[in-house]
N, C-alpha and C positions, 0 to 999 in steps of 0.2 A: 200597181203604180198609182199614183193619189196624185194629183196636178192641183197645183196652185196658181191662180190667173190673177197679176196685178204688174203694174208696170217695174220692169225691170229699173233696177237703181234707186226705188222707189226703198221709204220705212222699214213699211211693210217685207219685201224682198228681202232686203237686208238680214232683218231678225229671221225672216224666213230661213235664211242659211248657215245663222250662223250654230255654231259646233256642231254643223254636218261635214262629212266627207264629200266634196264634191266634185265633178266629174272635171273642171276647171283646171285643177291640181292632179288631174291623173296623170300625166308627166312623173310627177313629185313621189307619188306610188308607188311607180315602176322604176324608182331606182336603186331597190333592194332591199332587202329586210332592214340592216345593219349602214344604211344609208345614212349621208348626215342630212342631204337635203331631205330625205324621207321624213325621220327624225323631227323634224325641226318646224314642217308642215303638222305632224300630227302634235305637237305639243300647243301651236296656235289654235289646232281645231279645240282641243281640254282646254286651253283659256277660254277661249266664249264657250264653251259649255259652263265651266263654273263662274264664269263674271255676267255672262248673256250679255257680252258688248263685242262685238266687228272686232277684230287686230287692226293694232292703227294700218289704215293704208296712207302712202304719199300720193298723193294728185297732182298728176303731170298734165299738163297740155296735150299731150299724145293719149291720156285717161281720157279727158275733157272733147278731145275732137273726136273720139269716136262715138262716144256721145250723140254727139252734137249731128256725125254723120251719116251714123244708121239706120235714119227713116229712109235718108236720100240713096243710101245704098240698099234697103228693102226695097224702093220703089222701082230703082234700076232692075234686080236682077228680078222683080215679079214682068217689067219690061220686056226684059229679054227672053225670059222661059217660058213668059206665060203661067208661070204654075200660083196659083193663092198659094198665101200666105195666111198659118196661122199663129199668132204670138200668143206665148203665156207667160208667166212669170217663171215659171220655176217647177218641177216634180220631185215627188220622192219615189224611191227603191220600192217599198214597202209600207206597211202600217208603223214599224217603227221611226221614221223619219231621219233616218241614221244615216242613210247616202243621197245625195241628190244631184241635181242635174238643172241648169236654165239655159237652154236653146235659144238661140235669135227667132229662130221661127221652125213650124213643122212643116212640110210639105204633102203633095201626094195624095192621092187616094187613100183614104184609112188614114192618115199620118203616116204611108211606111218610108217615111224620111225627112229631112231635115234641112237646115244652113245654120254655118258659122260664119258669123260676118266679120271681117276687118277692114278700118281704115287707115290704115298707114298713110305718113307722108313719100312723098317720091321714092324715097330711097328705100322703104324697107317695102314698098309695093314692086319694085322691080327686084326684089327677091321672092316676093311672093310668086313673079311670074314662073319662076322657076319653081316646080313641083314638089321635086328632093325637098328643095329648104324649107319651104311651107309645113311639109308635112312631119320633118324631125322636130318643129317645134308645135307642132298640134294634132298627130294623129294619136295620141291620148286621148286628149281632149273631146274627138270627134268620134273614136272608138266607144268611148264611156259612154258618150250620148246614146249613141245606137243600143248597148247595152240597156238603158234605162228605159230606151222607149222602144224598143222591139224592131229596129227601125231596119231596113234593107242598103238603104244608102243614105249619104249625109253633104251637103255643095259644101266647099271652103269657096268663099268668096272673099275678095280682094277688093277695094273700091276705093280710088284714090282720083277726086275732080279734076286736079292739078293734071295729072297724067295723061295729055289728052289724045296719044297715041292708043291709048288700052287703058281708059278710067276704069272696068269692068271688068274681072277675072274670077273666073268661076272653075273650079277644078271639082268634079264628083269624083267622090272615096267611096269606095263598094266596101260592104260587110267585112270583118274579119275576126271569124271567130275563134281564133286561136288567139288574138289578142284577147279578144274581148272577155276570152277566158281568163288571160293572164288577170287583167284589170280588174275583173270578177273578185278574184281571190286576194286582189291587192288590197282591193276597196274593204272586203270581210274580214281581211286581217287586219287592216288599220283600223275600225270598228273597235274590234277586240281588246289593240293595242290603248284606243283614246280611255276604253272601258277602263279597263284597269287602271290608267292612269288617275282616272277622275276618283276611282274606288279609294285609293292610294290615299290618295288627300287630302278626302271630305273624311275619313276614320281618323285624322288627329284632331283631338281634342281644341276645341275652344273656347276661352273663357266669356262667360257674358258681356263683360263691360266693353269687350272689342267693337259689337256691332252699333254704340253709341259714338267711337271713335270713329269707326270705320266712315257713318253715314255721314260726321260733321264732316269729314276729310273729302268726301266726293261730294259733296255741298260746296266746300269753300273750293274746287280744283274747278267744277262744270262753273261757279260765280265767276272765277279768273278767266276761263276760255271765252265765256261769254259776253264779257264786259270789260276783260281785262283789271278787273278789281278783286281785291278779297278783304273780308272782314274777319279780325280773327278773334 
C-alpha cells in the first residue's frame, strides 16, 4: 500500500485519482461483468487515463455541505468515541497505482480501521438511521476500504446539525471477507478491462497536424470557461 497525504478535494487529490479504479465506485463494480452501470464507470476511468482530466462532475449543495461539514462531523465523532483521528489524502493498492482508496480518516491502533463520513440533510440522515439503507448504498464502498488498508472494521457515520434529536450516527461495519473478495476480483478485472481499452485507442494512428489543432482548441475552450471570452 503506498499512502498519499494531502487534503482531500485538494489539486493535487484530484489528479491523484484520476484513471484509477476507486474504492468510491465499488458499488458500480459489483454490478457485474456485462453491467451497463459497470460499463460506463469503467470507460470514464480510460478517459482521464488518456486526457489526465477529472470527468466533469455537477456540484450540488449537498456536494458543497459536505464539505463544508466534515471537520464538524470529524470532531463530533472523535467526541464521542474518543478514538484519533488520522486523515490522509488518499492510498493505492499497489506500486502500480491502478486501484485506490481515500478514507475520511483511519482509526485505531495500527490503523486497523477506519470512518466514512456523511452529511446529509434531515431527510436522507433519517435514513441513515436505519442500517439496511445506509449500507445497500455504501457497504462497497466501506468494504473496498478495509480491502486497501487491511483494516478490521470501518464507522459509517452520519452527522446532520439540524437533527437535533440524533445529530451523530455512527454504525461499525465488521470485516467481510467474502465481499471483499468479491470487490478484490472486481476491482482486478476492471483494471484489465480499462487496460485494454486504453491499449485499443492509443494503436490508431494519428496524424501530426492534429496536436496543433488539438492545443489551440483547448486554449480557446479553458479562455471561454474562464473569462467567458474566446479569440479565434
Amino acid at each position: 500500500m503506498i499512502i498519499k497525504r494531502f487534503q482531500q478535494g485538494s489539486d493535487e487529490w484530484i489528479d491523484a485519482r484520476v484513471g484509477r479504479v476507486t474504492m468510491s465506485h465499488a458499488k458500480e463494480l459489483l454490478t457485474g461483468g456485462s453491467g451497463v452501470t459497470r460499463h460506463n464507470y469503467l470507460l470514464d476511468v480510460c478517459s482521464e487515463r488518456l486526457t489526465g482530466r477529472q470527468v466533469e462532475q455537477v456540484s450540488t449543495w449537498d456536494m458543497e455541505r459536505g464539505i463544508l461539514l466534515e471537520p464538524f462531523a470529524l470532531e463530533a465523532y472523535q467526541m464521542q468515541t474518543g478514538s484519533e483521528i488520522d486523515t490522509i489524502g488518499l492510498a493505492y493498492l499497489d506500486e502500480s497505482e491502478k486501484i485506490s482508496a481515500s478514507p475520511d480518516g483511519l482509526t485505531g491502533s495500527g490503523g486497523n480501521g477506519g470512518v466514512e463520513i456523511k452529511c446529509p440533510r434531515p431527510r436522507n440522515h433519517m435514513r441513515y438511521l436505519d442500517s439496511a439503507t445506509a449500507m445497500k448504498q455504501y457497504m462497497g464502498q466501506v468494504q473496498g476500504n478495509m480491502w486497501i488498508f487491511g483494516a478490521e472494521y470501518w464507522d459509517f457515520v452520519s452527522f446532520c446539525p439540524e437533527f437535533s434529536a440524533c445529530p451523530l450516527h455512527i454504525q461499525r461495519i465488521e470485516r467481510d471477507d467474502d465481499m471483499i473478495e468479491k470487490i478484490k476480483m472486481a476491482a482486478l478485472d476492471g483494471v484489465e478491462t480499462v487496460d485494454a481499452m486504453e491499449h485499443a485507442i492509443r494503436r490508431n494512428p494519428r496524424a501530426d497536424w492534429m496536436d496543433a489543432i488539438c492545443s489551440e482548441a483547448i486554449v480557446a475552450v479553458d479562455a471561454y470557461l474562464n473569462d467567458g471570452e474566446v479569440e479565434l
